[in-house]
C-alpha positions as CSV (number, residue, x, y, z in Angstrom):
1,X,23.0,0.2,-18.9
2,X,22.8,-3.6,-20.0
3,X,21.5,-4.6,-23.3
4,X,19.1,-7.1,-21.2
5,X,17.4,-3.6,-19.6
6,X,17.2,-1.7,-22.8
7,X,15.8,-4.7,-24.6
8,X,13.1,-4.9,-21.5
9,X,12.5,-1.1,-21.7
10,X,12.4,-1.2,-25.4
11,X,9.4,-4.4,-25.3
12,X,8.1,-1.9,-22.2
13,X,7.4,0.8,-24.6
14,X,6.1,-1.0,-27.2
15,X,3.5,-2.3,-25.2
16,X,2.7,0.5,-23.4
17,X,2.3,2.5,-26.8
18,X,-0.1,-0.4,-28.5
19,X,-1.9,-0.6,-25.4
20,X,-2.8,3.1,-25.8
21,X,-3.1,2.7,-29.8
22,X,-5.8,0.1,-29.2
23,X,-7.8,2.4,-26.0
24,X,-7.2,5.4,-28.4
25,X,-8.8,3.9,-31.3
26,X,-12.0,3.1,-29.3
27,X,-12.5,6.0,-27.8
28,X,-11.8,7.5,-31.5
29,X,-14.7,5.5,-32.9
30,X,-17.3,6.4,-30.0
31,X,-16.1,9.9,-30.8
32,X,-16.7,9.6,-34.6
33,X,-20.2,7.5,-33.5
34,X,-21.5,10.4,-31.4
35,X,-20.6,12.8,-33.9
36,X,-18.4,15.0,-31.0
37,X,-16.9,16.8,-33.7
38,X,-13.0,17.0,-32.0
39,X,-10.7,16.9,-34.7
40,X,-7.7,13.9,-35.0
41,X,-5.0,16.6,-34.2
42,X,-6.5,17.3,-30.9
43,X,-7.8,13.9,-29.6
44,X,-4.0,12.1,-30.2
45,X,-1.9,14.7,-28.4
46,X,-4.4,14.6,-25.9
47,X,-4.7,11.2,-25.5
48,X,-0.5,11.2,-25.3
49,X,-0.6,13.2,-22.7
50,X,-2.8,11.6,-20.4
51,X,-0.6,8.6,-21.0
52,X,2.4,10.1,-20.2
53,X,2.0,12.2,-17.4
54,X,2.6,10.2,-14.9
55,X,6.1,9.7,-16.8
56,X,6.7,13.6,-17.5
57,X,5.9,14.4,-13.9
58,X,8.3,11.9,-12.5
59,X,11.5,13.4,-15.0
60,X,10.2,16.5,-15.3
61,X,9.8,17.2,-11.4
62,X,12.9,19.4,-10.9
63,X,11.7,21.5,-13.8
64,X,8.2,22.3,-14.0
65,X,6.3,24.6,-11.6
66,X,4.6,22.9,-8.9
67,X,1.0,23.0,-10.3
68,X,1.9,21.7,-13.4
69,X,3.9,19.0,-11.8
70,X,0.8,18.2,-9.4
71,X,-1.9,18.0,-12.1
72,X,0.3,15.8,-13.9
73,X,1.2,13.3,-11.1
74,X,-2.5,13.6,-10.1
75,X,-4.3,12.9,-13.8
76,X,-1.3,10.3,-14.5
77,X,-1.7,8.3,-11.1
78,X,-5.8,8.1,-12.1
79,X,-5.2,7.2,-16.1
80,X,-2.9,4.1,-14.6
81,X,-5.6,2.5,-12.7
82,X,-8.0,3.3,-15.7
83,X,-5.8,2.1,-18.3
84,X,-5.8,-1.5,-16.4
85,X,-9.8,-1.4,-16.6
86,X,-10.3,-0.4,-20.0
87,X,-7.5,-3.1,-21.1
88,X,-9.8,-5.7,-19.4
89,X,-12.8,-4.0,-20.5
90,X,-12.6,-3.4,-24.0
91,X,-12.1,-7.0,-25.5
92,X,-15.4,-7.5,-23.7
93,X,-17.1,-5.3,-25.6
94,X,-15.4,-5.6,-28.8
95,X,-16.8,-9.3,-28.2
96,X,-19.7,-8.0,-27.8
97,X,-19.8,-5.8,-31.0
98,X,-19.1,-8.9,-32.4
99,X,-22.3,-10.5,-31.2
100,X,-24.3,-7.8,-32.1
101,X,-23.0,-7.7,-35.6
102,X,-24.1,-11.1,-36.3
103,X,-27.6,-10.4,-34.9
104,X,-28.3,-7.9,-37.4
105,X,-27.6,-4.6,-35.1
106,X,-25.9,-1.6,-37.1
107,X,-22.8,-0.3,-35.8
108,X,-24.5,3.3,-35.5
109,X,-26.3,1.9,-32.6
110,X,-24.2,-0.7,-31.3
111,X,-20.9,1.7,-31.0
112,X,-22.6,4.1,-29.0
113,X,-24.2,1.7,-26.5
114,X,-20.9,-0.2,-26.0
115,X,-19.0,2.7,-25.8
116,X,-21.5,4.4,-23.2
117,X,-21.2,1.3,-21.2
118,X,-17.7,1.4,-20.9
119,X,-17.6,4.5,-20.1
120,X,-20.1,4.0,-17.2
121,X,-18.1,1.2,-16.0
122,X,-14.8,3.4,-16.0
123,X,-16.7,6.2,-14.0
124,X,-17.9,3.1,-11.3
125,X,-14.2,2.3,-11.1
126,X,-13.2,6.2,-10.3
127,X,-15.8,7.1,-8.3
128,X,-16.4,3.5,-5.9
129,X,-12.5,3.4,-6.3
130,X,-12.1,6.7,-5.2
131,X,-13.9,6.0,-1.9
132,X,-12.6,3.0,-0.8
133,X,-8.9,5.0,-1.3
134,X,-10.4,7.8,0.4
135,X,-12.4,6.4,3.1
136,X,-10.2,3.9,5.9
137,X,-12.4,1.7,7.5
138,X,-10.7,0.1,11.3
139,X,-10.9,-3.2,11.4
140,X,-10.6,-4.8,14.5
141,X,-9.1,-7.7,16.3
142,X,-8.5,-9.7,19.8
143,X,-5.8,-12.2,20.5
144,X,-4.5,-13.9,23.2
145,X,-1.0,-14.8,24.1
146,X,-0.1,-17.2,26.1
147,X,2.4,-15.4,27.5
148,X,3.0,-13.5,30.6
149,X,3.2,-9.3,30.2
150,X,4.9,-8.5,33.6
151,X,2.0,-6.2,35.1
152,X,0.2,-5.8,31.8
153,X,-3.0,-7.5,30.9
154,X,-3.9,-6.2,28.1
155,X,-2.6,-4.2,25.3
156,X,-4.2,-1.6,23.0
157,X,-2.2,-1.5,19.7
158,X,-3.0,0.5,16.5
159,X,-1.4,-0.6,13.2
160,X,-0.8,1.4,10.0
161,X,1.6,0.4,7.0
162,X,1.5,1.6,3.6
163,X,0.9,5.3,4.2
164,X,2.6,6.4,1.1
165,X,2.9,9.8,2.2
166,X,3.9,12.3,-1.0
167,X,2.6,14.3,-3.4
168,X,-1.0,12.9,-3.1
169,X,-1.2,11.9,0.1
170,X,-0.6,14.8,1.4
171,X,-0.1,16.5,5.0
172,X,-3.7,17.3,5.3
173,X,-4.2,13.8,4.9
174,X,-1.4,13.2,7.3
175,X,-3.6,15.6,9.7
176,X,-6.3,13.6,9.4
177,X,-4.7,10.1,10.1
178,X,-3.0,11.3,13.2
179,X,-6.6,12.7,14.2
180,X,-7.9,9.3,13.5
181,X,-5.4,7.5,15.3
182,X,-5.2,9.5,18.3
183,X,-9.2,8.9,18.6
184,X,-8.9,5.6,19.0
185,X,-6.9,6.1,22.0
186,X,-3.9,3.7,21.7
187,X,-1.5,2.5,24.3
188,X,1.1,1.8,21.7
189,X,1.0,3.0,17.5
190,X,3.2,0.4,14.7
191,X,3.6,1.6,11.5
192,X,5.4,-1.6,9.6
193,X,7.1,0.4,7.2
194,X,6.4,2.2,3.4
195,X,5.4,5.8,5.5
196,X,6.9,7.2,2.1
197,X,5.8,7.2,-1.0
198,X,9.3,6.9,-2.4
199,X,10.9,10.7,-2.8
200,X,11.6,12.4,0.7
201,X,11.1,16.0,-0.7
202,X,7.5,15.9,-0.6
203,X,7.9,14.8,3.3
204,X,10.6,17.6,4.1
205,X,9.1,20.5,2.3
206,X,5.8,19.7,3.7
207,X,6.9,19.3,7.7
208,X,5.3,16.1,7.7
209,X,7.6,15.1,10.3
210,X,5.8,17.7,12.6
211,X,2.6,16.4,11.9
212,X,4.0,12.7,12.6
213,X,4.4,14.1,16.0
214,X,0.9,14.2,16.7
215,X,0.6,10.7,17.1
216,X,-0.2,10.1,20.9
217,X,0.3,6.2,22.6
218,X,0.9,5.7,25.9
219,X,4.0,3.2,25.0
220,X,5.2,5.2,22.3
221,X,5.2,4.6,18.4
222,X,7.7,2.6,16.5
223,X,7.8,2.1,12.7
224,X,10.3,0.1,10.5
225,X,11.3,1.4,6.7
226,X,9.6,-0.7,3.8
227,X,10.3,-1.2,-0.1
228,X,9.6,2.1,-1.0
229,X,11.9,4.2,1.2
230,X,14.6,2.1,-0.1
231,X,13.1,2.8,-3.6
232,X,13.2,6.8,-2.8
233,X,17.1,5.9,-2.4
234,X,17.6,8.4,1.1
235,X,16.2,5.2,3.8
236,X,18.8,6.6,6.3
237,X,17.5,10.2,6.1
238,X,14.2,9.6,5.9
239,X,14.5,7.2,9.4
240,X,17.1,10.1,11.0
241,X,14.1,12.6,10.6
242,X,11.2,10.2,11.5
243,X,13.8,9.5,14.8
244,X,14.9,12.9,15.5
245,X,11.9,15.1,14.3
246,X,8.7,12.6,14.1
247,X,9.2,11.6,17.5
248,X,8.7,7.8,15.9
249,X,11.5,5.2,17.2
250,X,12.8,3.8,14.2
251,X,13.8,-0.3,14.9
252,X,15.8,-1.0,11.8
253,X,17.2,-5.3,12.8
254,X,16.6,-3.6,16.8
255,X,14.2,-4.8,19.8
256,X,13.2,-2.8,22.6
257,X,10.6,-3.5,25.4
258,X,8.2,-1.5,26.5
259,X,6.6,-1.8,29.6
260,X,8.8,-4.1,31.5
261,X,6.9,-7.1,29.5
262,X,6.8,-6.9,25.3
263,X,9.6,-7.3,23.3
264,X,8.7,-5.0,20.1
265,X,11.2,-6.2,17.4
266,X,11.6,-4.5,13.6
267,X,13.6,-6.2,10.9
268,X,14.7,-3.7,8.0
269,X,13.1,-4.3,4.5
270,X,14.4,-6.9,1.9
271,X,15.5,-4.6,-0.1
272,X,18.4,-3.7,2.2
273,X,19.6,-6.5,0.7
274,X,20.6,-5.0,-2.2
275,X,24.4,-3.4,-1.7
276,X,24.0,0.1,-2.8
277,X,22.5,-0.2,1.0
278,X,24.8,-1.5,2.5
279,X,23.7,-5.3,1.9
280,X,21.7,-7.6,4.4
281,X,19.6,-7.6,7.0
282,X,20.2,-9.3,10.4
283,X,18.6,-12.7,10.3
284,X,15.7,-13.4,12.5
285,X,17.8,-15.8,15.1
286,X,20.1,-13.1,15.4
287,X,17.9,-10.2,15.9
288,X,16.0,-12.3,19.0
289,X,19.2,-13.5,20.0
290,X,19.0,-11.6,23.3
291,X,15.0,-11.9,23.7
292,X,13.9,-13.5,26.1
293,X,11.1,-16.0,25.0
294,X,8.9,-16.4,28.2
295,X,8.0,-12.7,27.2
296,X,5.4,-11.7,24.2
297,X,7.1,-10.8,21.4
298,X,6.0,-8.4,18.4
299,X,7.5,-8.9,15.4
300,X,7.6,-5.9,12.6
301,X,8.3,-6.9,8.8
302,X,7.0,-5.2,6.1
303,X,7.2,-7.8,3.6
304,X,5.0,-10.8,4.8
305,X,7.9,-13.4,3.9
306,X,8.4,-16.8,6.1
307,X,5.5,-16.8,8.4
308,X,7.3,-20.2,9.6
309,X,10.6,-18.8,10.5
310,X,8.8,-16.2,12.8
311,X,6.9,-19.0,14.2
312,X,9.8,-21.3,14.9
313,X,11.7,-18.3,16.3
314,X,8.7,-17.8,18.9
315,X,7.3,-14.8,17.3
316,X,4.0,-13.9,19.2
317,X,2.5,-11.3,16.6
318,X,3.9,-10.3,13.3
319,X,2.7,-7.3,11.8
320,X,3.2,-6.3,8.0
321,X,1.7,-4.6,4.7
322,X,3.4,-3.9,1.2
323,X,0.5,-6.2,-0.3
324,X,-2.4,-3.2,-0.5
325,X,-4.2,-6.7,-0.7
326,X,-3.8,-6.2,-5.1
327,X,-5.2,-2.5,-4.4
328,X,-7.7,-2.9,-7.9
329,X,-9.2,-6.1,-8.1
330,X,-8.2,-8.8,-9.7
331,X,-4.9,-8.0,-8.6
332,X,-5.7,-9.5,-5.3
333,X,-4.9,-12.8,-7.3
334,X,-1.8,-12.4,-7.9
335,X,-0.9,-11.2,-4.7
336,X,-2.6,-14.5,-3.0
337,X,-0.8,-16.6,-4.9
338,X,2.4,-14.6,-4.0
339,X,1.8,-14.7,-0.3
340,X,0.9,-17.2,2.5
341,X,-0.9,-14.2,3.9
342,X,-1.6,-11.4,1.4
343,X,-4.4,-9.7,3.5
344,X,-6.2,-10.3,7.0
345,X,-5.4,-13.0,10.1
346,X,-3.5,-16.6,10.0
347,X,-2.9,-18.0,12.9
348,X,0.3,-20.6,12.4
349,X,1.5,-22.6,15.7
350,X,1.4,-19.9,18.4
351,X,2.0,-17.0,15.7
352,X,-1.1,-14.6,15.1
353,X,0.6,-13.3,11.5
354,X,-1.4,-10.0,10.7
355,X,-1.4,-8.3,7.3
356,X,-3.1,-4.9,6.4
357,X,-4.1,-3.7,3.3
358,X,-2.6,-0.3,4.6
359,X,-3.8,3.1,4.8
360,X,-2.4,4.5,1.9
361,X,-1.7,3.7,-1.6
362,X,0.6,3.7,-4.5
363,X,0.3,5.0,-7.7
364,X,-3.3,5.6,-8.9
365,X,-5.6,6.6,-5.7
366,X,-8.3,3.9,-6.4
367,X,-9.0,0.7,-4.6
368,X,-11.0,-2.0,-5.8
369,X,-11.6,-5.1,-3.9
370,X,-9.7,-3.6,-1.0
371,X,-10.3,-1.0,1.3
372,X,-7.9,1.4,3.0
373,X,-7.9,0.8,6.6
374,X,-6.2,1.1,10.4
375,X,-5.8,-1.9,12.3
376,X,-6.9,-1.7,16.3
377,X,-5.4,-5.0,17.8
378,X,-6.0,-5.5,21.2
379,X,-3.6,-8.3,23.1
380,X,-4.5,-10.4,25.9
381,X,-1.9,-11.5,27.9
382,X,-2.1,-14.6,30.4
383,X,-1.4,-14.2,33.9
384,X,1.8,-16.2,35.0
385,X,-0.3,-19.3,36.1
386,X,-2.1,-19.0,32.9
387,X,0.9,-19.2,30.5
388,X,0.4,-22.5,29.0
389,X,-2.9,-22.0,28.0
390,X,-3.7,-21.9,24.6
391,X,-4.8,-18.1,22.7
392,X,-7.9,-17.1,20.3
393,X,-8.4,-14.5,18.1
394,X,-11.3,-13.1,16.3
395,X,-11.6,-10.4,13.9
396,X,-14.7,-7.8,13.2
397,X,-14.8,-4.9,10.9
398,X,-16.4,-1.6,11.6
């Protein structure tokens, strides 16, 4: 290892534990202000291991007996989208002790109403959060190409990144997607790649890959890899099973068409880039080299990089996720600034780009600000004298 990478990991740790020093002593002098009575030697080894669990369930996996391991990765995954909220909350109310210290109003009473407020706030965050993880909404959209389909008119497509499947998102969860997928009755299913969370074993030991098999579309179901099966380190496995078992057409820098009139076209993930994997990914004029542009053409990237170079290349619809949109607000920021298109429609030139906040999610199993969700797109294809006319979209949420 570098000196550059322990140096980072050393200022990592650092942080991390003064971050939890500062949260600790807070919630030490609400203690001490409600008079809870839970000694120092209790309420610091505690507080320790909430912060590291997340960590110790990672290392530790191999190890420790499954339910130990799962209430770890379950309280640690929570404690990381709390510890972001009571690092933003905090100074606020240590600003406000402030204030009320100056007025005149005695810690006894301030501490306690501060710290009660916080904690309300934290319990909003888990429980709204908790929902909007837990509960997809579908949100819906029309567009129309101006392209001819061969006999097709129309085309009902549901869209899924980001599932994230693992040791919270489970199979039964799995179940349920494929339940809700299959009800909307699609003619053809695109998942645009992170399916895993990162390790395959929770996918394997599980049978996800049977449940995968569920999913029902009359055109079939096709699905690209994203960052995080490249982060799992077994992308080639993972896309031989979702192939050979799932049922799921894996188009890794490949193009098919389906009914005798779409191209469907799936690039692999940047990070095949990197050459422990091989290094690089086909670029976009080479993958469409053989396409023939008088015919729609879906476009499948997980990363929702160059919207202009699909555009020039006479990309119809491009479909991606990896954004979860920030996933706990004010993230979404960031991840605006990041992207062209972080979440939701953009039409550029003839190039409806689409961009979900995906069904799943990583790490803690909140969202704020975003809401898990299923994409139903429906496509509109002209007739052959109607080719040149110009296409329309519109978007609704249900």
């Amino acid at each position: 290892m570098s000196r550059r990478a322990l140096m980072l990991i050393l200022l990592f740790t650092l942080v991390f534990a003064a971050l939890h020093f500062y949260i600790g002593l807070h919630g030490w002098w609400f203690l001490e202000a409600l008079q809870a009575g839970l000694p120092q030697g209790v309420y610091w080894p505690l507080l320790a291991l909430v912060a590291l669990a997340y960590v110790l369930a990672r290392v530790l996996e191999r190890y420790l007996p499954y339910p130990v391991f799962y209430m770890l990765k379950v309280v640690g995954s929570y404690w990381l989208g709390l510890l972001m909220y009571a690092v933003l909350l905090l100074p606020l109310a240590d600003l406000a002790a402030l204030a009320l210290r100056l007025a005149g109003v005695p810690a006894s009473t301030s501490v306690p109403l501060l710290g009660w407020i916080v904690v309300g706030a934290l319990l909003a965050v888990l429980i709204l959060g908790s929902l909007a993880a837990w509960r997809p909404v579908v949100r819906r959209y029309e567009a129309s190409i101006a392209k001819p389909a061969g006999k097709l008119r129309s085309l009902r497509v549901v869209v899924a990144s980001d599932l994230h499947l693992g040791t919270i998102m489970r199979n039964r969860q799995l179940r349920r997607f494929v339940e809700r997928v299959n009800a909307l009755q699609p003619e053809l299913i695109l998942l645009p790649g992170d399916i895993l969370d990162d390790d395959l074993r929770p996918f394997v030991e599980q049978q996800m890959a049977a449940t995968m098999r569920g999913l029902k579309a009359k055109y079939g179901v096709y699905a690209v890899l994203g960052n995080h099966e490249y982060i799992g380190g077994q992308p080639d496995e993972f896309a031989r099973l979702m192939q050979e078992e799932a049922g799921v057409e894996m188009l890794l820098d490949r193009t098919v068409r389906v009914a005798e009139g779409v191209y469907i076209s799936g690039r692999k993930d940047r990070s095949a880039d990197a050459p422990r994997f091989g290094g690089g990914r086909l670029p976009l004029e080479r993958l469409l080299a053989d396409v023939d542009p008088r015919a729609p053409i879906i476009l499948l990237d997980h990363q929702p990089y160059h919207l202009d170079q699909a555009a020039a290349a006479g990309v119809d619809v491009m479909l991606s996720g990896h954004t979860h949109r920030g996933q706990l607000a004010p993230n979404h920021l960031i991840t605006r600034r990041l992207f062209e298109l972080d979440w939701g429609y953009l039409r550029k030139g003839s190039l409806h780009a689409i961009v979900s906040s995906g069904y799943g999610f990583w790490g803690p199993p909140l969202r704020i600000g975003s809401r898990a969700e299923l994409i139903e797109l429906t496509l509109r294809f002209a007739h052959e004298e109607q080719a040149d006319e110009d296409a329309d979209v519109r978007g609704v949420t249900e």
